[in-house]
MDAnalysis code that builds the backbone (N, CA, C; Angstrom):
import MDAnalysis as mda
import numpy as np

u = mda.Universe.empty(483, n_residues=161, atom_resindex=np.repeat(np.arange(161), 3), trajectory=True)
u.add_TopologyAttr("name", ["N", "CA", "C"] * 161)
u.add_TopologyAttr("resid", np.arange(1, 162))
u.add_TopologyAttr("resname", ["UNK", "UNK", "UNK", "UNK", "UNK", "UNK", "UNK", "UNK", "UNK", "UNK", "UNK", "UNK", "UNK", "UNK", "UNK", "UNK", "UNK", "UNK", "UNK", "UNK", "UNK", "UNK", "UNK", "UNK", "UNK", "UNK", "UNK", "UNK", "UNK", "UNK", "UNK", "UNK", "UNK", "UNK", "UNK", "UNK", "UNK", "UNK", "UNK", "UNK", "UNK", "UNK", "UNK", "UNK", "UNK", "UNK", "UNK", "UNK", "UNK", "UNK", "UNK", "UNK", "UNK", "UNK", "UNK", "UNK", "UNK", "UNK", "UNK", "UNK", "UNK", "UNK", "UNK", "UNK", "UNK", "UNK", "UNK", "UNK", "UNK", "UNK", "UNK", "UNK", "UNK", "UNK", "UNK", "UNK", "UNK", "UNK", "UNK", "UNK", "UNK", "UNK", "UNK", "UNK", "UNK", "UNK", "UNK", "UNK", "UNK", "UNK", "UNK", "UNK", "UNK", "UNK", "UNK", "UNK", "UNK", "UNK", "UNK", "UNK", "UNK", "UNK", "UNK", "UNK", "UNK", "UNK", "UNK", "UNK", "UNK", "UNK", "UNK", "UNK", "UNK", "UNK", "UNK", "UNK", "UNK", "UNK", "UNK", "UNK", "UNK", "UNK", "UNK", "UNK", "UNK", "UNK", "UNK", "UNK", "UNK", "UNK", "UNK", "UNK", "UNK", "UNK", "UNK", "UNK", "UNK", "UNK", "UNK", "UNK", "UNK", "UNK", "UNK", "UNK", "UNK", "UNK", "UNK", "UNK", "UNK", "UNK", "UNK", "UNK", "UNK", "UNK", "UNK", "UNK", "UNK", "UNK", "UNK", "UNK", "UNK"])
u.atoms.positions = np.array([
    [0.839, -1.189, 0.000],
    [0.000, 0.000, 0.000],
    [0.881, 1.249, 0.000],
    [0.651, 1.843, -1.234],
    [1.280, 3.704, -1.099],
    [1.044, 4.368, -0.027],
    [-0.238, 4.375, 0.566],
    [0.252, 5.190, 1.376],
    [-0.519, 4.651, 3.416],
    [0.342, 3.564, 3.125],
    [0.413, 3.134, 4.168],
    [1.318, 3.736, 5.773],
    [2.745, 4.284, 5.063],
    [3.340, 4.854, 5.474],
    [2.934, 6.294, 6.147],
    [2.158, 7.135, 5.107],
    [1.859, 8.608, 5.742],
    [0.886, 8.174, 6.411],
    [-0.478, 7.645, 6.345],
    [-1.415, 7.161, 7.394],
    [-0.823, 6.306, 8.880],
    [0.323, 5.446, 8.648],
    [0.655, 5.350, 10.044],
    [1.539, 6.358, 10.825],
    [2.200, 7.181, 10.475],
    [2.566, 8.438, 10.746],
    [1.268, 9.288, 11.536],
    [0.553, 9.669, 10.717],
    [-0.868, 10.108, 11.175],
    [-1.582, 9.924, 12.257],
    [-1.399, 8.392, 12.319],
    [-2.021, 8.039, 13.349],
    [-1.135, 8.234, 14.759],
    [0.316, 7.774, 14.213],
    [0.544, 8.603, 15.662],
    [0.681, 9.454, 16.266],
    [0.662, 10.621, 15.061],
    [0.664, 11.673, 15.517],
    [-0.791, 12.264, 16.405],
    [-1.984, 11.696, 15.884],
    [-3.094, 11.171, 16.451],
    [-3.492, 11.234, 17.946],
    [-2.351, 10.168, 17.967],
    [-2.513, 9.440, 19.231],
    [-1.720, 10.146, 20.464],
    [-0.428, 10.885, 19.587],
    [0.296, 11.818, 20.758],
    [-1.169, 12.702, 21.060],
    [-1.528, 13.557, 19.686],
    [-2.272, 14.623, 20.207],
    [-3.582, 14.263, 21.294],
    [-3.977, 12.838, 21.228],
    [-4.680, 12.047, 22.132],
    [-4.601, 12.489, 23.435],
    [-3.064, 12.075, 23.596],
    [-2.422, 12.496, 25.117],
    [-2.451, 13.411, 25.811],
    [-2.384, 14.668, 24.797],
    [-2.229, 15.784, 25.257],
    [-4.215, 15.912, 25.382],
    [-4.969, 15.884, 24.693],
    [-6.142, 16.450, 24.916],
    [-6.731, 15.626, 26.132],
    [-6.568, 14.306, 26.485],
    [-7.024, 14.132, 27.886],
    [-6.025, 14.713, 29.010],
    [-5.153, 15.330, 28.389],
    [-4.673, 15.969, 30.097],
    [-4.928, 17.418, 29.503],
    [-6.131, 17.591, 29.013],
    [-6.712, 19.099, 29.294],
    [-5.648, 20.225, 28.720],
    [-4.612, 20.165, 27.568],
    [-3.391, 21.013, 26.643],
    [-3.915, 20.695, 25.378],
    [-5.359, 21.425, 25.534],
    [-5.921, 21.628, 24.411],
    [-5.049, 22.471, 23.329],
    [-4.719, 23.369, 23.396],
    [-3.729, 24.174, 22.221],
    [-2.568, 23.058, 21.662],
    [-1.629, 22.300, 22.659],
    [-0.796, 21.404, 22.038],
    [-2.068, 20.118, 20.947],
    [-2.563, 19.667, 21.505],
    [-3.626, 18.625, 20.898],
    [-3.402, 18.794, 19.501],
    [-4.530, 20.751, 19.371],
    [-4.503, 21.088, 18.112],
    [-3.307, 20.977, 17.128],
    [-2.691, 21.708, 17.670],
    [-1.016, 21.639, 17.163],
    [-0.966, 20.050, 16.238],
    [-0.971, 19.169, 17.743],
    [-0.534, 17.555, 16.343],
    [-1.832, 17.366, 16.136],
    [-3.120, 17.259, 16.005],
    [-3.960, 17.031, 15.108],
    [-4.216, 17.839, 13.890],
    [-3.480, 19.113, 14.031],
    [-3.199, 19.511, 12.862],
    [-2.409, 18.924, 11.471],
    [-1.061, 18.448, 12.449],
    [0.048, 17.973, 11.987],
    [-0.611, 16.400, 11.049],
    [-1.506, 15.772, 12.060],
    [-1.570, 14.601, 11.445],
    [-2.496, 14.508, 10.280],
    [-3.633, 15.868, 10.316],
    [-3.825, 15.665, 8.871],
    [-3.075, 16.572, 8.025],
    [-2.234, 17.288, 8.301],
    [-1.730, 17.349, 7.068],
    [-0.606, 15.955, 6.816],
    [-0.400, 15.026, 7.371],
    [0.183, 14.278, 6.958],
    [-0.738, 13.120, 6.078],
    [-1.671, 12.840, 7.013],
    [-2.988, 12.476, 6.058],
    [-4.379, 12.419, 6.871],
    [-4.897, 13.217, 6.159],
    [-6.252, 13.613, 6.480],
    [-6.992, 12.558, 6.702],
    [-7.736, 12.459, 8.080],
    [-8.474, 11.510, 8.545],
    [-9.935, 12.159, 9.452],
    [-11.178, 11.295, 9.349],
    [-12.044, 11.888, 10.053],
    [-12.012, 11.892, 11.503],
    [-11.315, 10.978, 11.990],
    [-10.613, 10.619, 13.182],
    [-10.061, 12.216, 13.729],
    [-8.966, 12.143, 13.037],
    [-8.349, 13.974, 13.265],
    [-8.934, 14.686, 13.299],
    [-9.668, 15.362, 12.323],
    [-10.879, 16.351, 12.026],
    [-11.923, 16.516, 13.408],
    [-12.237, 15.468, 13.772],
    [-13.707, 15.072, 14.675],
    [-13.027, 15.277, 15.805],
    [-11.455, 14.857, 16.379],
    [-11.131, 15.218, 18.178],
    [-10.400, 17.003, 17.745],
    [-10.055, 17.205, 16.665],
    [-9.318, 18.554, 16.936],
    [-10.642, 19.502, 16.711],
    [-11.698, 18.896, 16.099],
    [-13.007, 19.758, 16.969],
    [-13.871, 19.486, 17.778],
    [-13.764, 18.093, 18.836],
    [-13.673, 18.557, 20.062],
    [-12.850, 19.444, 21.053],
    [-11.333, 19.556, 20.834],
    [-10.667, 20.257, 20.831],
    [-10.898, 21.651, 21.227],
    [-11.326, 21.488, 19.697],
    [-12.395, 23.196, 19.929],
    [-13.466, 23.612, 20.600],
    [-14.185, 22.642, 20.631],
    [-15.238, 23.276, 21.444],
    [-14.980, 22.999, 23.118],
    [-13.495, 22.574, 23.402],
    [-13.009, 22.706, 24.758],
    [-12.536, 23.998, 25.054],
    [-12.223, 24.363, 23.621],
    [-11.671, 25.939, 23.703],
    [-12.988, 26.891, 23.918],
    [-14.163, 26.278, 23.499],
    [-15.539, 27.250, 23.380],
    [-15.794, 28.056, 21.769],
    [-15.080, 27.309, 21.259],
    [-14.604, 27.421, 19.768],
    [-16.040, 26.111, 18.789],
    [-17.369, 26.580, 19.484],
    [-18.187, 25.590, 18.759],
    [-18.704, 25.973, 17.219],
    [-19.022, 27.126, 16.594],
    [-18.629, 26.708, 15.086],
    [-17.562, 26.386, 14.668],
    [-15.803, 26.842, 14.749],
    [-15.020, 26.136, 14.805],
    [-15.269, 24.323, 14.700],
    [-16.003, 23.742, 15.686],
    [-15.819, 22.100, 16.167],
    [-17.015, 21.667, 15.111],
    [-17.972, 22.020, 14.954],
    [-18.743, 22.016, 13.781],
    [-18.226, 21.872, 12.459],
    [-17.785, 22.972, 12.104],
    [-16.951, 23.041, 10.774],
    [-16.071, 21.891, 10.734],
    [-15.304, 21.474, 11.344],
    [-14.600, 20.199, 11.371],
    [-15.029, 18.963, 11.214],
    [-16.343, 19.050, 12.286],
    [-17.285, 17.976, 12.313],
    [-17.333, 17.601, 10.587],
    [-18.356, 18.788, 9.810],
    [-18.678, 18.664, 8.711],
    [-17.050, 17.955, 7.595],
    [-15.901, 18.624, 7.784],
    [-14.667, 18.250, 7.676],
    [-14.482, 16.195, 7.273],
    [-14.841, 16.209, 8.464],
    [-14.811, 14.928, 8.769],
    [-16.053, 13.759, 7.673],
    [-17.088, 14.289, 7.990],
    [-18.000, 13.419, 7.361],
    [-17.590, 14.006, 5.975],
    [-16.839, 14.752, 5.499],
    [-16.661, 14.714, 3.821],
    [-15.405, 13.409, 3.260],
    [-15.003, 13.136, 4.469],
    [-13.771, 12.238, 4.331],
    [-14.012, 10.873, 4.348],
    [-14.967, 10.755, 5.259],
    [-15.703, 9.290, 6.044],
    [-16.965, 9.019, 6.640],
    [-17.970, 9.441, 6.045],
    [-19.234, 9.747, 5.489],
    [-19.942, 8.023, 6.384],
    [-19.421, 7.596, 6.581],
    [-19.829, 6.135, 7.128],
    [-19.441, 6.402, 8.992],
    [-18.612, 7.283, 8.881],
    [-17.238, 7.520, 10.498],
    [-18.925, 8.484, 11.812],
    [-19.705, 7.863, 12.676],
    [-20.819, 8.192, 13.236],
    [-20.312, 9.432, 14.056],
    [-18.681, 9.416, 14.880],
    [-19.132, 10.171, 15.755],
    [-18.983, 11.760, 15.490],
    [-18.543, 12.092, 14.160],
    [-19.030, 13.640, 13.910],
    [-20.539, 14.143, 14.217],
    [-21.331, 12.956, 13.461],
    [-22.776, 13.446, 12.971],
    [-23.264, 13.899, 14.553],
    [-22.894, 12.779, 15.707],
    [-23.489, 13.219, 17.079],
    [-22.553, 14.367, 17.676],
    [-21.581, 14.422, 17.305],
    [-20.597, 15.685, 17.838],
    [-21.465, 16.511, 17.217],
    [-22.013, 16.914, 16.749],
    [-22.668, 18.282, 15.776],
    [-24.215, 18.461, 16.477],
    [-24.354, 17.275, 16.726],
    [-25.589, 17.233, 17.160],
    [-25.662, 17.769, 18.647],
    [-24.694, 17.330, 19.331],
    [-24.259, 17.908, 20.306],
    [-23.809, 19.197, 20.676],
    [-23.047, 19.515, 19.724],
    [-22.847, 21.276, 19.840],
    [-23.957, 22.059, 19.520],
    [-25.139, 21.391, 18.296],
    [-25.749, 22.491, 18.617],
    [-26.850, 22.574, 19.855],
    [-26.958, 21.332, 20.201],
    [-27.983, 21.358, 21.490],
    [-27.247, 22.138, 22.240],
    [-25.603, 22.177, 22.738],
    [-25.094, 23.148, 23.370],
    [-25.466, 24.704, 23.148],
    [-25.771, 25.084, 22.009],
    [-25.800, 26.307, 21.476],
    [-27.181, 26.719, 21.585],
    [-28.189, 25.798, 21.886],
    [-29.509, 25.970, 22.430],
    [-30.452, 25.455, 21.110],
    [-29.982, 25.015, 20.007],
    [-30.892, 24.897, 19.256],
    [-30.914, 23.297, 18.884],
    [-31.845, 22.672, 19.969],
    [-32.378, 21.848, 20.031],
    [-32.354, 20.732, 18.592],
    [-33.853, 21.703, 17.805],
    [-34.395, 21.260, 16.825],
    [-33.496, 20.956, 15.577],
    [-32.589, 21.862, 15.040],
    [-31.690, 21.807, 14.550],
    [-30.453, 20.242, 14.794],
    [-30.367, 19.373, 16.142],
    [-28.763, 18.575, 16.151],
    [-30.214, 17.232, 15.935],
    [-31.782, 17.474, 16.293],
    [-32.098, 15.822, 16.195],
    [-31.518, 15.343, 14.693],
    [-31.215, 16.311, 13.381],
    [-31.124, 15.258, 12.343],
    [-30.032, 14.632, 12.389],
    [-28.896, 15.568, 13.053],
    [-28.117, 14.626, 13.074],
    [-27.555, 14.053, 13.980],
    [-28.114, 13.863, 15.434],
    [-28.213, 12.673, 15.681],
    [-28.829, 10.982, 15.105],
    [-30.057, 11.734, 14.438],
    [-30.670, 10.503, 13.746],
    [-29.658, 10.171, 12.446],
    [-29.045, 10.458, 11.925],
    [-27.455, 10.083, 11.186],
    [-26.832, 9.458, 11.925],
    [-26.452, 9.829, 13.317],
    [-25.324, 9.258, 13.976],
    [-26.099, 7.965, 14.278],
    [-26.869, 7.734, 14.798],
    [-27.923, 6.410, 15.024],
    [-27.540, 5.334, 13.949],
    [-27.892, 5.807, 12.589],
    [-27.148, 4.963, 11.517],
    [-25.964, 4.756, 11.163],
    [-25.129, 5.723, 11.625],
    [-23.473, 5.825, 10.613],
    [-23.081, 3.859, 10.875],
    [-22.900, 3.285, 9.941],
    [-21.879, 2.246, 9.900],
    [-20.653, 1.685, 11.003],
    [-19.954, 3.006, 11.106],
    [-18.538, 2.731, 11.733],
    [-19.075, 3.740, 13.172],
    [-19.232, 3.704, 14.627],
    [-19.596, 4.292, 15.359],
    [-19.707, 3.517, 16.567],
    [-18.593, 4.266, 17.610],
    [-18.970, 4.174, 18.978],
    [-18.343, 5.299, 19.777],
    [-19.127, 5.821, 20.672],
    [-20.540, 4.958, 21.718],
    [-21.135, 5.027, 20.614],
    [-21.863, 4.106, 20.559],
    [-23.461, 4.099, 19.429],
    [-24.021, 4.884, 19.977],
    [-24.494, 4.541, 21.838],
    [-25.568, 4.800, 22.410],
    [-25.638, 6.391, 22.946],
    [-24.721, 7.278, 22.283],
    [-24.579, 8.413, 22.591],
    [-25.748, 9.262, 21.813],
    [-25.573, 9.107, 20.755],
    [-26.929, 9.510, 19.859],
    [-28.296, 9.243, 20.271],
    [-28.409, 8.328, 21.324],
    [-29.923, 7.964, 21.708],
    [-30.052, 8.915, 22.985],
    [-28.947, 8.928, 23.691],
    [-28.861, 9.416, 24.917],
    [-29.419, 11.198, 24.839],
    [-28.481, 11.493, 23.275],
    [-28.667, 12.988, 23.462],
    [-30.266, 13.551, 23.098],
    [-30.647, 12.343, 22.234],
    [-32.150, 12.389, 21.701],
    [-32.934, 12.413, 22.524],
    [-32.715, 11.329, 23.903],
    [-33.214, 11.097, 24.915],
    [-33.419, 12.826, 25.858],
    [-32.895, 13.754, 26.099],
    [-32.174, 14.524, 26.430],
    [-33.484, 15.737, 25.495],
    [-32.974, 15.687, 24.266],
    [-34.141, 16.909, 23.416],
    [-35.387, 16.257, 24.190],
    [-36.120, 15.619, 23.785],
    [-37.778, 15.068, 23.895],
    [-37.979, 15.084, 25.382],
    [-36.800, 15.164, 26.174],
    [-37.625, 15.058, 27.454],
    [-37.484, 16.978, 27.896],
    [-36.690, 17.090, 26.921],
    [-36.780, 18.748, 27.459],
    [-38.504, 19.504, 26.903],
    [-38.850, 18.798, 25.768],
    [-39.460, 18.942, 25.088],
    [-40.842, 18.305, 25.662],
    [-40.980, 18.334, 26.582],
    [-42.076, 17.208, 27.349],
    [-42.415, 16.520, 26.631],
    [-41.741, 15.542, 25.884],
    [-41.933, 14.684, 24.891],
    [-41.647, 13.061, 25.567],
    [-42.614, 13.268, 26.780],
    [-41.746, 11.836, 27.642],
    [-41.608, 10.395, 27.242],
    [-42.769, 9.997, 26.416],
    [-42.774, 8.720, 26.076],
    [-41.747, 8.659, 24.969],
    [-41.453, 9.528, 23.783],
    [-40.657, 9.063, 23.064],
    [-39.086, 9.471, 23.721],
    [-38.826, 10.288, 25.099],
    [-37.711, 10.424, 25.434],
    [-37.461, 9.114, 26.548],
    [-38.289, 8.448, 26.677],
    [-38.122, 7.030, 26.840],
    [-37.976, 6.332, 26.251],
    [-38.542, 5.929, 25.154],
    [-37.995, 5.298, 23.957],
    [-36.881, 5.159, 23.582],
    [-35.970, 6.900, 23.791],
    [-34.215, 6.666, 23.293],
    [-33.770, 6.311, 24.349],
    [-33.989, 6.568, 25.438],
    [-33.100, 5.550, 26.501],
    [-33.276, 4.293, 27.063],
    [-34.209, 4.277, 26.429],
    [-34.372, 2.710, 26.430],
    [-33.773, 2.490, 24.816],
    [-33.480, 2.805, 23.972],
    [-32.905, 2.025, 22.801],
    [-31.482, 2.408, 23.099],
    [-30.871, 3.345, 24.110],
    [-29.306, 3.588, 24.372],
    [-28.926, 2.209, 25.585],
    [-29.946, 1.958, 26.515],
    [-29.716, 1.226, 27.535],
    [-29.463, -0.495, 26.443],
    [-30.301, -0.826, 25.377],
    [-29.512, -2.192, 24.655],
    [-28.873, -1.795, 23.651],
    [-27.920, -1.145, 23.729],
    [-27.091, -0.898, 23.493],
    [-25.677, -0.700, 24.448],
    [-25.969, -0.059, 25.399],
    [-25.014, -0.141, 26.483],
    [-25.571, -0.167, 27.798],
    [-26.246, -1.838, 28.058],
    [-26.801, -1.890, 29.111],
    [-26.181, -1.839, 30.530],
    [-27.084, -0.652, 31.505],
    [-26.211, -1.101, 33.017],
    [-25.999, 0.728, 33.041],
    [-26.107, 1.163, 31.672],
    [-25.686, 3.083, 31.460],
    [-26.257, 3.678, 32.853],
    [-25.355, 3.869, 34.135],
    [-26.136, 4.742, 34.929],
    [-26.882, 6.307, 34.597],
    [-25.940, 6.692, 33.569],
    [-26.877, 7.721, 33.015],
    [-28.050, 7.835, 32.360],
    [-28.762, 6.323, 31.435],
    [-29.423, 6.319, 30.871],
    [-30.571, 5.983, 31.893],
    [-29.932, 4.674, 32.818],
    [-30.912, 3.855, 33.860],
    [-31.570, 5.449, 34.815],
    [-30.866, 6.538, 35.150],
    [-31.373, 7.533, 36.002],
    [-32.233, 8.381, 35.115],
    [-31.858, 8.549, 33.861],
    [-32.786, 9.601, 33.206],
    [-34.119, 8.691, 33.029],
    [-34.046, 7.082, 32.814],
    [-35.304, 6.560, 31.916],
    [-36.252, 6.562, 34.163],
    [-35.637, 6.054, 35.017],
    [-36.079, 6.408, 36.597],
    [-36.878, 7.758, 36.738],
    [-36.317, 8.346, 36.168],
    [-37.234, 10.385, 36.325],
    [-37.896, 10.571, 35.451],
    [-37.785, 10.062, 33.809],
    [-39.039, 9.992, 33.261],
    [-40.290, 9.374, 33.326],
    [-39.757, 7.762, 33.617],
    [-40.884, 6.732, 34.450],
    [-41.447, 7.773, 35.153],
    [-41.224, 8.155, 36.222],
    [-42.189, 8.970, 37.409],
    [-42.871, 9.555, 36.987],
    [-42.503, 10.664, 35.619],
    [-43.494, 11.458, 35.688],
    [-44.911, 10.874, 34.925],
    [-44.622, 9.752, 34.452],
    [-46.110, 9.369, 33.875],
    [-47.144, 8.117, 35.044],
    [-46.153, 8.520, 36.500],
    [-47.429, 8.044, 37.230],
    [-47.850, 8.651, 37.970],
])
């Protein structure tokens, strides 16, 4: 493979910038997830150097990337819920369900059950309780035992008795 070589490069560069973004040196992160796509562009890269960003508070920034990403690897799920996620951050709800309901499908994707969770999350803001039961109960078989899912689907139960 041609270019086997610059993609494993990539990846470690990846994986340094990995390091640095769980110990919270968000600016270094960027730095090698920069580096690694320009060595070769991956949705992988694209999708944490805009989480990245929106650690910085940089959420069109992490968006734009998002979108970045799914032009590369259109199958790769966790942009579509990263987007979906920023914009529920940004307050507009109505706007991230489509693409969470993308991330629900993407092919290549984990957490899966993140996309149900955040869906879970709109509809119950939305006094939409039965179907915001529905996604946490379709996030819980998926990742059964989710104390987050098991407490949100506990407080929605209640309110319909």
């Amino acid at each position: 493979m041609a270019d086997s070589e610059p993609r494993t490069h990539a990846l470690e560069l990846w994986n340094e910038a990995m390091r640095f973004h769980m110990n919270h040196d968000l600016e270094r992160a960027v730095e090698l997830y920069t580096k690694s796509i320009e060595v070769f562009p991956t949705a992988e890269a694209y999708t944490f150097r805009g989480w990245a960003f929106e650690g910085m508070g940089r959420i069109d920034d992490a968006i734009a990337e998002c979108h970045r990403a799914i032009e590369i690897d259109p199958a790769f799920g966790n942009p579509y819920n990263d987007i979906g996620a920023y914009l529920l951050a940004k307050g507009e709800p109505d706007e991230a369900i489509e693409w969470l309901e993308k991330a629900k499908l993407a092919p290549r994707y984990d957490p899966r059950h993140y996309p149900f969770m955040n869906l879970g999350k709109i509809y119950a803001a939305k006094g939409m309780v039965k179907r915001a039961i529905d996604e946490f109960e379709g996030a819980l078989a998926i990742a059964p035992g989710d104390p987050t899912c098991e407490s949100a689907l506990a407080q929605l139960r209640a309110l319909l008795n």
